[in-house]
C-alpha positions as a LaTeX table, in Angstrom:
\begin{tabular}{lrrr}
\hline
Residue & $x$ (\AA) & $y$ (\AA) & $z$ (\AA) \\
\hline
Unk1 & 34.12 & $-1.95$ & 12.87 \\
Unk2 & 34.50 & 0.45 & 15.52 \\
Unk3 & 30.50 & 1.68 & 17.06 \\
Unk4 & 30.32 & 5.35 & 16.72 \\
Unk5 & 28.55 & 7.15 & 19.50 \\
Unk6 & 25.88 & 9.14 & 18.54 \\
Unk7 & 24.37 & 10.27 & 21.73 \\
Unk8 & 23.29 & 13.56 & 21.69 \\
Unk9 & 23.37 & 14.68 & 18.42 \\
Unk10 & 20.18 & 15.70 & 18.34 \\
Unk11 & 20.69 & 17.93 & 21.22 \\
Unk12 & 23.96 & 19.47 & 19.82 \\
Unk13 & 22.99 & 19.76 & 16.33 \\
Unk14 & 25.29 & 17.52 & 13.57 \\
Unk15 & 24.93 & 16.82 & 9.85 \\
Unk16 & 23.88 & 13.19 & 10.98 \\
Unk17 & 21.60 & 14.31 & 13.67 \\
Unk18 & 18.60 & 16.91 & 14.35 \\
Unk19 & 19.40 & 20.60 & 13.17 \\
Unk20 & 19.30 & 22.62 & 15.82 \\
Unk21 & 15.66 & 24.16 & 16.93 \\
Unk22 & 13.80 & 20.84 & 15.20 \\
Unk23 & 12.26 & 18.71 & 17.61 \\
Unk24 & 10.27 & 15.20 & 16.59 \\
Unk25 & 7.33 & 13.71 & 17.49 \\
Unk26 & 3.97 & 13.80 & 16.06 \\
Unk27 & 2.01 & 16.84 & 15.22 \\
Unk28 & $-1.01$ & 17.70 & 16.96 \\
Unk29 & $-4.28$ & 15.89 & 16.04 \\
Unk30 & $-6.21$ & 19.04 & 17.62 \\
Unk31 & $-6.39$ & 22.28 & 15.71 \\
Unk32 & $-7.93$ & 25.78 & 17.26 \\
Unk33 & $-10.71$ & 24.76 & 15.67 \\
Unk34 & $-11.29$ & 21.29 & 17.33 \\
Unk35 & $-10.16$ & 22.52 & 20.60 \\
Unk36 & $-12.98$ & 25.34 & 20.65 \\
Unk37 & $-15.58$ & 22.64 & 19.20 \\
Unk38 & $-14.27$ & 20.41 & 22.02 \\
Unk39 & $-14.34$ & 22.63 & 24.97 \\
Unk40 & $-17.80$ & 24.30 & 23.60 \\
Unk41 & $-19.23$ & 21.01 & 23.56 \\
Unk42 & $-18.20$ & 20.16 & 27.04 \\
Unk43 & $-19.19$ & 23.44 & 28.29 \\
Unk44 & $-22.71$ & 22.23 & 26.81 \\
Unk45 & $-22.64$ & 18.94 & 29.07 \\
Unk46 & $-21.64$ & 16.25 & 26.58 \\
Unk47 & $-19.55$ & 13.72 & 27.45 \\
Unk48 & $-16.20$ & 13.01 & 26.34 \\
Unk49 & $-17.45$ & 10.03 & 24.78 \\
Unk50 & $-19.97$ & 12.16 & 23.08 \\
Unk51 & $-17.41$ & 14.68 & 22.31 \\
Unk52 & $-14.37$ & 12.37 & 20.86 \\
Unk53 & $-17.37$ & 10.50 & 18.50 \\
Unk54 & $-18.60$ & 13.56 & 17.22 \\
Unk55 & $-14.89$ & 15.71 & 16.82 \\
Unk56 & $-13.69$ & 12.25 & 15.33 \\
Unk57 & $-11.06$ & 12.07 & 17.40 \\
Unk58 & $-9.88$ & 9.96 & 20.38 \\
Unk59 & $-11.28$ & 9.55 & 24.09 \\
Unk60 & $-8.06$ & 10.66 & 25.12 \\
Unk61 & $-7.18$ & 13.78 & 23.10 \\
Unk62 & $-10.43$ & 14.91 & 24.23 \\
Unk63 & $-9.21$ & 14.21 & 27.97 \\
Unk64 & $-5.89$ & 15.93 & 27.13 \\
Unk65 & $-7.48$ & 18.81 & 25.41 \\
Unk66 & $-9.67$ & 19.63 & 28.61 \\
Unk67 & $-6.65$ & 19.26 & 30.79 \\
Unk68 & $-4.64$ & 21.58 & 29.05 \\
Unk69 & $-7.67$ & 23.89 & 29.29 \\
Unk70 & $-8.08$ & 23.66 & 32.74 \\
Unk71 & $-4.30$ & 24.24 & 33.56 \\
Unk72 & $-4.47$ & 27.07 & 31.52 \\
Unk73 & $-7.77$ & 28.65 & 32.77 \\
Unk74 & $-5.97$ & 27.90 & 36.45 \\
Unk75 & $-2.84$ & 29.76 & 35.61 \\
Unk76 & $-4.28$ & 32.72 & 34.16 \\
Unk77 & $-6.39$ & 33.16 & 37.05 \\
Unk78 & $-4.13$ & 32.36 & 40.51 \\
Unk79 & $-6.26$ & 32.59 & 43.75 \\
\hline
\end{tabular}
């Protein structure tokens, strides 16, 4: 049996692969909601310890969500 080669599909679009415009992965854990809670809390002086027990999520969305924030917050205000 012959191996057909499905490489990129999912970038082209095929009726096997990946409509075009859908990407995978997993959705994000953090909501607006969280991610205010999160950076409100942090603004406060918790730590991300602190913050990730009480949000009930993990260590390192909490890392990632402050990250993000901070690129953002850099961006949007160039020196």
């Amino acid at each position: 049996m012959a191996k057909v080669s499905t490489r990129g599909c999912s970038v082209r679009g095929s009726p096997n692969g990946t409509p075009l415009g859908r990407v995978g992965g997993r959705r994000p854990v953090v909501d607006d909601d969280k991610r205010a809670a999160i950076l409100d809390r942090r603004k406060r002086g918790e730590s991300i310890r602190a913050i990730a027990a009480g949000v009930k999520v993990s260590v390192g969305v909490v890392h990632k969500t402050l990250a993000d924030a901070q690129l953002a917050a850099a961006e949007s205000n160039p020196r």
